[in-house]
C-alpha positions, 0 to 999 in steps of 0.5 A: 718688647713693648716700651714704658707709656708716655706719662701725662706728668711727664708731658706736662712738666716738659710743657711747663719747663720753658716757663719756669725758665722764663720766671727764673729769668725774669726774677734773677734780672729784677734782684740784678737791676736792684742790686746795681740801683743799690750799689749806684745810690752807695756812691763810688767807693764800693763800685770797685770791689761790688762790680769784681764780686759781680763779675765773678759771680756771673763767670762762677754762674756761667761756668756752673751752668756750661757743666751742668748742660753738659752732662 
């Protein structure tokens, strides 16, 4: 009835999680800022159609990341 032993693997990972979420972060916000400075040097013919593709790709992202957390 003795349980399994906590592994020191397992104790760091868990240590090391909230970081690689920051790293994550950090990256997907710079390749955002320069997509959206690429798209403002483009002019506004392609604004209309880039800022839809945008806008479902952040909704797509969301609702990706809602089932994930919930299962």
């Amino acid at each position: 009835m003795v349980g399994e032993p906590a592994l020191a693997a397992d104790a760091l990972f868990d240590l090391l999680m909230p970081a690689s979420q920051l790293l994550i972060g950090i990256l997907v916000l710079a390749a955002v800022v320069v997509s959206v400075h690429r798209l403002v040097m483009r002019g506004p013919s392609r604004m209309g159609g880039a800022m839809l593709i945008a806008g479902g790709a952040v909704v797509c992202l969301a609702v990706v990341s809602y089932l994930v957390q919930s299962f």
